[in-house]
C-alpha positions, 0 to 999 in steps of 0.5 A, a space after each residue: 536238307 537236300 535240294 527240292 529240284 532233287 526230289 521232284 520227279 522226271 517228266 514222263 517221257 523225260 527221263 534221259 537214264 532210260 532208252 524209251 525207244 526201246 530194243 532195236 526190231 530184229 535185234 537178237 539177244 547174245 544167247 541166240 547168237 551164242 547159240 547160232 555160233 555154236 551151231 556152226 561146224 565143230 565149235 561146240 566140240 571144240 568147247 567141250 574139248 577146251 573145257 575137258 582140258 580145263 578140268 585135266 589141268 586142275 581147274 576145279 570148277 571146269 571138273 565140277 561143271 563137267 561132272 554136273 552135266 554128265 551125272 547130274 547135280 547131286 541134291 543138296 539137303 537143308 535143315 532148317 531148325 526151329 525152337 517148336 519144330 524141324 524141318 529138313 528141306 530137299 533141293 534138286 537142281 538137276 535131273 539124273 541123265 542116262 549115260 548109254 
């Protein structure tokens, strides 16, 4: 049997696994930064440039992305088979984008 000092649980306020002060005010979150980044100059050419060379060299999941975010995701269909009934479930993840 395992200890019972183990199986007590901790004080509130006593937990040393958490951070109970919480995030920092005026700390940003790395999308937001990501984003700002981007935002600066040629970076987010200069990305998808890197990401075309990718996929021109063979890697499969830089094609893959590329066609997904240029076409859009194409629907995947699931059939899911009962012994009474059948029932064949549709997902879409993207929505059809024009290229003009």
């Amino acid at each position: 049997m395992k200890k019972e000092n183990n199986l007590k649980p901790f004080q509130k306020g006593q937990d040393s696994r958490r951070n109970l002060d919480g995030r920092p005010i005026g700390s940003r979150n790395r999308s937001t930064i990501l984003r700002e980044l981007l935002d600066q100059g040629d970076n987010e050419y200069l990305l998808h440039k890197a990401q075309l060379e990718k996929a021109l060299n063979g890697d499969i999941n830089s094609y893959k992305t590329i066609l997904d975010n240029v076409y859009g995701k194409q629907p995947q269909e699931s059939d899911l088979t009962d012994k009474k009934d059948s029932i064949t479930i549709i997902s879409v993840g993207y929505k059809e984008k024009n290229c003009d």
